[in-house]
VOTORKE-654568 format. One record per residue (C-alpha): residue number from 1; residue in one letter; chain; x, y, z. Coordinates in pm, whole numbers, plus 50000, padded with zeros to 5 digits. Layout:
<sites>
+-----+--------+--------+-------+-------+-------+
| num | residu | chaine |    xx |    yy |    zz |
+-----+--------+--------+-------+-------+-------+
| NUM |      A |      A |     X |     Y |     Z |
...
+-----+--------+--------+-------+-------+-------+
</sites>
This chain:
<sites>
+-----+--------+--------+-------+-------+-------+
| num | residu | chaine |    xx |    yy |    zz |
+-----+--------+--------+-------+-------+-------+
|   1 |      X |      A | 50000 | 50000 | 50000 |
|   2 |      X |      A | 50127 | 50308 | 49871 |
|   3 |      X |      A | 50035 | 50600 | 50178 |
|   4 |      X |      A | 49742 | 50627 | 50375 |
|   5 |      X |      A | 49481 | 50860 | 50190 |
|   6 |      X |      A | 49157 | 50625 | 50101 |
|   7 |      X |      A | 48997 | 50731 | 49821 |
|   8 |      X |      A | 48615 | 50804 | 49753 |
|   9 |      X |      A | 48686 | 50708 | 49388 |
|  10 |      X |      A | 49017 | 50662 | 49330 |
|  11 |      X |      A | 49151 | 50676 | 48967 |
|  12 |      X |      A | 49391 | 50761 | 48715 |
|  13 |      X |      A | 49727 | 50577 | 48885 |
|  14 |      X |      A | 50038 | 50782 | 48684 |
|  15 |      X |      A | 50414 | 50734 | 48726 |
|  16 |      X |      A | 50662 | 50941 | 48619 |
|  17 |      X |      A | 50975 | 50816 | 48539 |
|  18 |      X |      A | 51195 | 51108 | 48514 |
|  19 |      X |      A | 51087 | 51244 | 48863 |
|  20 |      X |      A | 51021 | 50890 | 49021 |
|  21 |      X |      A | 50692 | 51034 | 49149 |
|  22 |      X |      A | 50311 | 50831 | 49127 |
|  23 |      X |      A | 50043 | 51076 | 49062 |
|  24 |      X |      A | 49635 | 50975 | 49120 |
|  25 |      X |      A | 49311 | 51121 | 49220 |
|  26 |      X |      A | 49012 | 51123 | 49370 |
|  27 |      X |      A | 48736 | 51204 | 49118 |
|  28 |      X |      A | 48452 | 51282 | 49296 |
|  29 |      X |      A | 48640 | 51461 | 49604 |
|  30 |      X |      A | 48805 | 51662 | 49341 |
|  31 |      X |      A | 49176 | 51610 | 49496 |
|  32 |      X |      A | 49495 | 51481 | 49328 |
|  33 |      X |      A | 49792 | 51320 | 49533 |
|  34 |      X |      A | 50168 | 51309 | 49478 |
|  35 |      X |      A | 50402 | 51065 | 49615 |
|  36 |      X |      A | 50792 | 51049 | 49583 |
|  37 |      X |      A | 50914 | 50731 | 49536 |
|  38 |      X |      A | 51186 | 50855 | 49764 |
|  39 |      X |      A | 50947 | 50849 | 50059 |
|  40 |      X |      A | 50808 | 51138 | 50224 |
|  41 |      X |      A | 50415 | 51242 | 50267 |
|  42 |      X |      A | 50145 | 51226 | 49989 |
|  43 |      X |      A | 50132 | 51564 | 49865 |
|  44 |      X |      A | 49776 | 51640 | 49797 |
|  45 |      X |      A | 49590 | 51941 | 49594 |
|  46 |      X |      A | 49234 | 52043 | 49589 |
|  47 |      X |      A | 49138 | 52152 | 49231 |
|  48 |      X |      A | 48804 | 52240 | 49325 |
|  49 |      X |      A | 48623 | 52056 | 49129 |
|  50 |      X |      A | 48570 | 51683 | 49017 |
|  51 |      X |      A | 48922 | 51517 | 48813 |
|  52 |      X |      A | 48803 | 51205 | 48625 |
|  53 |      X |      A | 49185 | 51140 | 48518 |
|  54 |      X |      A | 49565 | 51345 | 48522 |
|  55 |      X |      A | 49840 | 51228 | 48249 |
|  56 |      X |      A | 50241 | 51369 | 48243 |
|  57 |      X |      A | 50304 | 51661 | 48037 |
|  58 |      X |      A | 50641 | 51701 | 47870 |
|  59 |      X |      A | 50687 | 52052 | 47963 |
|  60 |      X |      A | 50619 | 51933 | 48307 |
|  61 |      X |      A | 50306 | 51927 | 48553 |
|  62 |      X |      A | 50020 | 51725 | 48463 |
|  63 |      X |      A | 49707 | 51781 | 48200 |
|  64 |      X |      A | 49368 | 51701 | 48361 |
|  65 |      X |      A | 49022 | 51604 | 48246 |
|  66 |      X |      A | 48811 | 51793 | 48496 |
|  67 |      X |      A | 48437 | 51757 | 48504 |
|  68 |      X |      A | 48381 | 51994 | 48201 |
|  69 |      X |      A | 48707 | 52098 | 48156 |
|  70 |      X |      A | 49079 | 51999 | 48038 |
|  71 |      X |      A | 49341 | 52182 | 48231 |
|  72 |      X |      A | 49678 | 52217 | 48351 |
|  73 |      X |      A | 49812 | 52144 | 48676 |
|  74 |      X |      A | 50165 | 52225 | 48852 |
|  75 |      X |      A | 50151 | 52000 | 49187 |
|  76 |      X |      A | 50470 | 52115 | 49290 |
|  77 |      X |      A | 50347 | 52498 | 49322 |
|  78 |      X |      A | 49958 | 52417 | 49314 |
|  79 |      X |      A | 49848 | 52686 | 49051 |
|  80 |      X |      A | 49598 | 52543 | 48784 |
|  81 |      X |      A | 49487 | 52652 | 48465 |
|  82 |      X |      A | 49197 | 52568 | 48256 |
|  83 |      X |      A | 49273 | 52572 | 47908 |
|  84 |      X |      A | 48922 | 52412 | 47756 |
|  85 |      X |      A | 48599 | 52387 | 47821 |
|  86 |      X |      A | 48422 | 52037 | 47744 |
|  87 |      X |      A | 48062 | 51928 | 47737 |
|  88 |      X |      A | 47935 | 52248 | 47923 |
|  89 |      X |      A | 47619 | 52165 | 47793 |
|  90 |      X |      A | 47614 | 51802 | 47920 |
|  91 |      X |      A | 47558 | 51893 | 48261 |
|  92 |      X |      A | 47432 | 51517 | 48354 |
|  93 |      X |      A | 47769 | 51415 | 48200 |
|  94 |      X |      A | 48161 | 51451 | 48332 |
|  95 |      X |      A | 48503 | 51360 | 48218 |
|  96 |      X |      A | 48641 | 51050 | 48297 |
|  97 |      X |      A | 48957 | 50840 | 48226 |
|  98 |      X |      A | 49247 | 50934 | 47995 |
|  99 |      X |      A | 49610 | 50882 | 47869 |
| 100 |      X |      A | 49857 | 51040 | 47626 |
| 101 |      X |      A | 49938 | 50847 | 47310 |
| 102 |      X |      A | 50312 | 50801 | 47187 |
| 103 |      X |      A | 50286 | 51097 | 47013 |
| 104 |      X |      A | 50172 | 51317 | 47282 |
| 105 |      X |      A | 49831 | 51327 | 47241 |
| 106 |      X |      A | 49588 | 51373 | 47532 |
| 107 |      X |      A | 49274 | 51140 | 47500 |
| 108 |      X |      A | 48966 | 51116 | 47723 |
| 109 |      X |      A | 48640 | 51027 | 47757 |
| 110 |      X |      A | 48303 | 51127 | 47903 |
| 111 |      X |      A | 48072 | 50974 | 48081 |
| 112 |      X |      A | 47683 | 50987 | 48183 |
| 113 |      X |      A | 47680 | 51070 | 48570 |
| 114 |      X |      A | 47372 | 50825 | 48617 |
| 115 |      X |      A | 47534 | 50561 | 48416 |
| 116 |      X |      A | 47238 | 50499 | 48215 |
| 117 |      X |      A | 47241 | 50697 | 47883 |
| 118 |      X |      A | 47514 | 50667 | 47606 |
| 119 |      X |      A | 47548 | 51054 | 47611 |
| 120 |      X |      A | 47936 | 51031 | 47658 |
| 121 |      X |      A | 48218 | 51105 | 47395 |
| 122 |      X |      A | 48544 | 51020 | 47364 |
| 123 |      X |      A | 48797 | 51344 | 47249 |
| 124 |      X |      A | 49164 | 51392 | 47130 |
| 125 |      X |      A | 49351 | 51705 | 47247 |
| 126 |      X |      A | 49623 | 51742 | 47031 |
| 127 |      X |      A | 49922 | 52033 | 47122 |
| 128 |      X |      A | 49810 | 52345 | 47052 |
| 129 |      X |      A | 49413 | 52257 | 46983 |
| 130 |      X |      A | 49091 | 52231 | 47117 |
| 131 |      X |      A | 48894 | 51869 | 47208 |
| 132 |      X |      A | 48781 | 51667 | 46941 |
| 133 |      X |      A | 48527 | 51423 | 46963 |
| 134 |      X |      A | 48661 | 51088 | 46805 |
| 135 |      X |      A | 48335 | 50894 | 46867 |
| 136 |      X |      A | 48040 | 50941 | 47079 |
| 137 |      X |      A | 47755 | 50698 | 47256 |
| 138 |      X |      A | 47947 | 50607 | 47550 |
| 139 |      X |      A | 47762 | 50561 | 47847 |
| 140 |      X |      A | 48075 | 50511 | 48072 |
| 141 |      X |      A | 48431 | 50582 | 47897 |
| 142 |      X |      A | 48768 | 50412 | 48019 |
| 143 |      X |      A | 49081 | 50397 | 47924 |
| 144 |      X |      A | 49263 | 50446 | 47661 |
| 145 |      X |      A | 49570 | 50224 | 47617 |
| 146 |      X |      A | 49839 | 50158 | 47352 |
| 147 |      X |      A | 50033 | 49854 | 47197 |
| 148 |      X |      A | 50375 | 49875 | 47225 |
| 149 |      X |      A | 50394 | 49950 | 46852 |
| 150 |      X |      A | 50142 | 50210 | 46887 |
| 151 |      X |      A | 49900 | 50081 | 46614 |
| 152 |      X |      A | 49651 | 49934 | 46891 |
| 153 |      X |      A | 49407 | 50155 | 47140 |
| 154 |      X |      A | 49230 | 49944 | 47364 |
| 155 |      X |      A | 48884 | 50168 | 47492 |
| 156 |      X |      A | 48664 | 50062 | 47745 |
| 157 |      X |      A | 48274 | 50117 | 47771 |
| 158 |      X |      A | 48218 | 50017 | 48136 |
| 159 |      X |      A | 47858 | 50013 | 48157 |
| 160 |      X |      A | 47872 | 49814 | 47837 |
| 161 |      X |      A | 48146 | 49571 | 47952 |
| 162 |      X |      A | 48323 | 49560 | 47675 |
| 163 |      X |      A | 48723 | 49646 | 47585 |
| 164 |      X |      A | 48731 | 49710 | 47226 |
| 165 |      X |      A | 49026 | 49717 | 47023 |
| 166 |      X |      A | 49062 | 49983 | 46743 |
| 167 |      X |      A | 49340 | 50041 | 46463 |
| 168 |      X |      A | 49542 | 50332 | 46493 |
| 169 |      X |      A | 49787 | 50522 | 46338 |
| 170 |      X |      A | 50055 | 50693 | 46575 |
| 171 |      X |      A | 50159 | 50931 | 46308 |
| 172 |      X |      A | 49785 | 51091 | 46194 |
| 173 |      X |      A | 49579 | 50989 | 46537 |
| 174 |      X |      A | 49329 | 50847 | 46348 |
| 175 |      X |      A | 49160 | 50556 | 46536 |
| 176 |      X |      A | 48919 | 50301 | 46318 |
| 177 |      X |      A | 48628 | 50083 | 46375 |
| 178 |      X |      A | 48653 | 49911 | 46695 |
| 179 |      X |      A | 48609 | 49538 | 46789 |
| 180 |      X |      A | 48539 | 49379 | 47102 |
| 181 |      X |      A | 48847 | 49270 | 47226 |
| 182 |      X |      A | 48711 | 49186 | 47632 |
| 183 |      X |      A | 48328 | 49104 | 47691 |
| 184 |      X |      A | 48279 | 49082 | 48042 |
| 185 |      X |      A | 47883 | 49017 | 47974 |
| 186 |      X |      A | 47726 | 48802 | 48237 |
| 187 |      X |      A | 48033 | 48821 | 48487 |
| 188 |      X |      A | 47930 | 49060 | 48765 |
| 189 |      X |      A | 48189 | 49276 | 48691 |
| 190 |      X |      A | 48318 | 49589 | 48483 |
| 191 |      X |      A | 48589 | 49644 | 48286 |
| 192 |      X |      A | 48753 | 49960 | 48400 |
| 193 |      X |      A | 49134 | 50127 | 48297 |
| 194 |      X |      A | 49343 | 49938 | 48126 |
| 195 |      X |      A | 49765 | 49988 | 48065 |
| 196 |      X |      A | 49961 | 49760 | 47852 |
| 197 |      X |      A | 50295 | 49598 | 47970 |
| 198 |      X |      A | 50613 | 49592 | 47737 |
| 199 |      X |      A | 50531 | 49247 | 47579 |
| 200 |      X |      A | 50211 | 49376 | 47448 |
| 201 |      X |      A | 49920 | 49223 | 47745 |
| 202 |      X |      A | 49662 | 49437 | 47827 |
| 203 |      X |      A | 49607 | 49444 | 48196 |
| 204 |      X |      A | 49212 | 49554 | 48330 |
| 205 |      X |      A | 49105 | 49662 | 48664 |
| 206 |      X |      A | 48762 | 49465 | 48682 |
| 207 |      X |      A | 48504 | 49686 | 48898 |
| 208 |      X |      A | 48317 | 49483 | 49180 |
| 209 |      X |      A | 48553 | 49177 | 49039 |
| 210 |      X |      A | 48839 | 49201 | 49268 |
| 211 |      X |      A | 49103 | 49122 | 49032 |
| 212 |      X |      A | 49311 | 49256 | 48785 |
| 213 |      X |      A | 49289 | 49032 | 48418 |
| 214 |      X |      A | 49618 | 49025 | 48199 |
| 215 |      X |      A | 49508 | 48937 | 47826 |
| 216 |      X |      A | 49726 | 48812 | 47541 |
| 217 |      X |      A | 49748 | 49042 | 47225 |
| 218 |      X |      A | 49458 | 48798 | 47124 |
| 219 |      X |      A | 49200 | 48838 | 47359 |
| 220 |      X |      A | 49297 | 48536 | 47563 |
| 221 |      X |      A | 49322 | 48546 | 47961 |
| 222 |      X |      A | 49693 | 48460 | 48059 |
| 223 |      X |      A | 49600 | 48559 | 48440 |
| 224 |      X |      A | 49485 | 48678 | 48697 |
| 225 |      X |      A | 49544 | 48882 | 49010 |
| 226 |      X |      A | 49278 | 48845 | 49313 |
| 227 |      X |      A | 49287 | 49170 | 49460 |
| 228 |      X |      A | 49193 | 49273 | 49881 |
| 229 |      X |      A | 48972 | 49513 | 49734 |
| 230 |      X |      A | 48586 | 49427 | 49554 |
| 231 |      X |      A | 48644 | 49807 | 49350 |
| 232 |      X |      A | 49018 | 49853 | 49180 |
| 233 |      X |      A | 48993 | 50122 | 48906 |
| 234 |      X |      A | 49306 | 50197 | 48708 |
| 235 |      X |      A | 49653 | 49985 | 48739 |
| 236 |      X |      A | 50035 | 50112 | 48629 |
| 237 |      X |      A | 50346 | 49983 | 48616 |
| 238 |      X |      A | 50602 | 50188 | 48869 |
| 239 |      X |      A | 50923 | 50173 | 48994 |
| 240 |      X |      A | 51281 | 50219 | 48915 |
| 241 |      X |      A | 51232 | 49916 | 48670 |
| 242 |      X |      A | 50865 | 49940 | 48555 |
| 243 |      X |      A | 50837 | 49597 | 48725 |
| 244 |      X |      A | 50558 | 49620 | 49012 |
| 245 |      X |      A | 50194 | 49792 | 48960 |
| 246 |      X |      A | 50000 | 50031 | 49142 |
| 247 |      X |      A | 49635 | 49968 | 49161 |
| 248 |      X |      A | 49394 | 50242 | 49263 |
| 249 |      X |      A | 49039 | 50194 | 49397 |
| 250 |      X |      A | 48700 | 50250 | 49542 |
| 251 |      X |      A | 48498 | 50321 | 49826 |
| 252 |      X |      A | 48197 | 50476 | 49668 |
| 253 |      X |      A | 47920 | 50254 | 49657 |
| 254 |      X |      A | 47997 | 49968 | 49946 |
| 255 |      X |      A | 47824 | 49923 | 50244 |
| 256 |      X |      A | 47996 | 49948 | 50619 |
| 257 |      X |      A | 47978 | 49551 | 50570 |
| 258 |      X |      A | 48152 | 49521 | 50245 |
| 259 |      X |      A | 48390 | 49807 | 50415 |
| 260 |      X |      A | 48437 | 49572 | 50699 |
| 261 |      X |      A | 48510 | 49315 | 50461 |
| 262 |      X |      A | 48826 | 49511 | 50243 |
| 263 |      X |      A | 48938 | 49768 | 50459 |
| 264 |      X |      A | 49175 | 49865 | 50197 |
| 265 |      X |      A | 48921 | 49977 | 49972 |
| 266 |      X |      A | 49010 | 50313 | 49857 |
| 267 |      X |      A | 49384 | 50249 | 49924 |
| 268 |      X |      A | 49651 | 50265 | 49618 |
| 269 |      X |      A | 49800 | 49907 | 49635 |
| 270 |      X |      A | 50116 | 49811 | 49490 |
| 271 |      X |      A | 50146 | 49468 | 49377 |
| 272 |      X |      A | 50432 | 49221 | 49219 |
| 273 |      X |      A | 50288 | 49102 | 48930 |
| 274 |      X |      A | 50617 | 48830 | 48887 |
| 275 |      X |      A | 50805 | 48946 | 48553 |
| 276 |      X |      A | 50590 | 49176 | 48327 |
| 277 |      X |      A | 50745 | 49518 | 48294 |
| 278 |      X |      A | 50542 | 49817 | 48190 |
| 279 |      X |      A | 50638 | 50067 | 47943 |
| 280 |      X |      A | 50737 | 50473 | 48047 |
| 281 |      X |      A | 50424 | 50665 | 48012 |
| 282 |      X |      A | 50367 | 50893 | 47718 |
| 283 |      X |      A | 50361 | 51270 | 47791 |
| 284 |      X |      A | 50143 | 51520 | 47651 |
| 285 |      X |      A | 50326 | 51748 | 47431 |
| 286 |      X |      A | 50116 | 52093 | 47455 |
+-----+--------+--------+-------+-------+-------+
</sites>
């Protein structure tokens, strides 16, 4: 366990590798934390509103997806900036998960606060633009994630339960028709974010599953990790060596029984996952 800060709704684990620092939030309580690998105390800032997901910028800081906003974030000085407004007019909707792409693009999606209607999108900020939407009738957008080779994003429609896999092209940004890569239909459980470890496996946080699923390029479960906690949200390789993963999770939603039951819900774990290594995180290049 990685401090001692339990989330409402924990999200949006994110190391970076040049300062040897994990950044994640807590959506709903609109707070993101900072902790030194070093060792020292979680270093927390209220951005005053709710922070679905944070990703590295290569100027430095972080870019956010805020409820109706994308904007910047220094955590070392704690000034923010909002740079664009998203969805105003959605106000049953809010930002949700996102990552950079490997060539520093900032994608996100959106997400219908009731979980009900497909009124989410998912957007591309590029450097130096404004949000695009890429596709649209989400209900509940997660992810994205990359192959290694960058020709693979992996999206996740958690209300849907399904991880589709679409074409892309790292040099234009275009992403093609998706196909269902992960149907989690019948389970119990919801796919949530996803990261993809240096051999190419997609590994997905499965929400009310307990466990963490590593899939083969193919589709095909190679394992999986039982987790202390029923709600884990978003998982990242961290460390020195990219070699163990930090899983953040969930309180919202359990009862004082089920709290009873996984005390550590909430908490950012760290886990050995037993050889995979992950791959440095992309940073946004605006």
């Amino acid at each position: 366990m990685l401090g001692d800060l339990p989330c409402h709704l924990g999200e949006s684990a994110v190391w970076d590798d040049r300062a040897a620092r994990l950044h994640w939030v807590d959506i709903t309580a609109g707070l993101v934390h900072t902790l030194d690998w070093a060792g020292g105390p979680t270093r927390t800032i209220d951005v005053g509103d709710m922070v679905g997901s944070v990703a590295l910028r290569e100027d430095g800081g972080l870019v956010m997806a805020l409820r109706h906003a994308v904007a910047y974030l220094d955590p070392d000085a704690g000034w923010c900036e909002v740079v664009a407004a998203v969805e105003a007019d959605r106000p049953g909707n809010r930002c949700n998960d996102g990552a950079v792409d490997p060539a520093g693009r900032f994608w996100f999606g959106t997400m219908d606060l009731a979980e009900t209607d497909p009124t989410g999108s998912f957007y591309c900020l590029s450097p130096g633009g404004t949000p695009t939407a890429v596709f649209d009738g989400i209900i509940c957008s997660n992810g994205p994630a990359w192959s290694p080779d960058g020709r693979t994003m992996y999206h996740v429609d958690s209300t849907r339960q399904v991880v589709r896999a679409h074409p892309f092209d790292p040099d234009t940004g275009e992403a093609g028709p998706g196909s269902v890569f992960v149907d989690d239909t019948g389970t119990g459980w919801y796919p949530d974010g996803v990261t993809v470890d240096a051999e190419g496996y997609v590994w997905n946080c499965k929400w009310a599953g307990g466990r963490i699923v590593r899939y083969a390029p193919d589709g095909t479960v190679d394992r999986e990790l039982l987790l202390p906690v029923p709600r884990p949200t978003r998982c990242a390789f961290i460390g020195p060596d990219l070699a163990l993963l930090a899983v953040t999770s969930a309180r919202m939603g359990l009862t004082d029984a089920e709290l009873a039951a996984a005390p550590l819900s909430g908490q950012v774990l760290v886990i050995d996952p037993g050889g995979p290594r992950g791959l440095p995180t992309p940073r946004f290049a605006g």
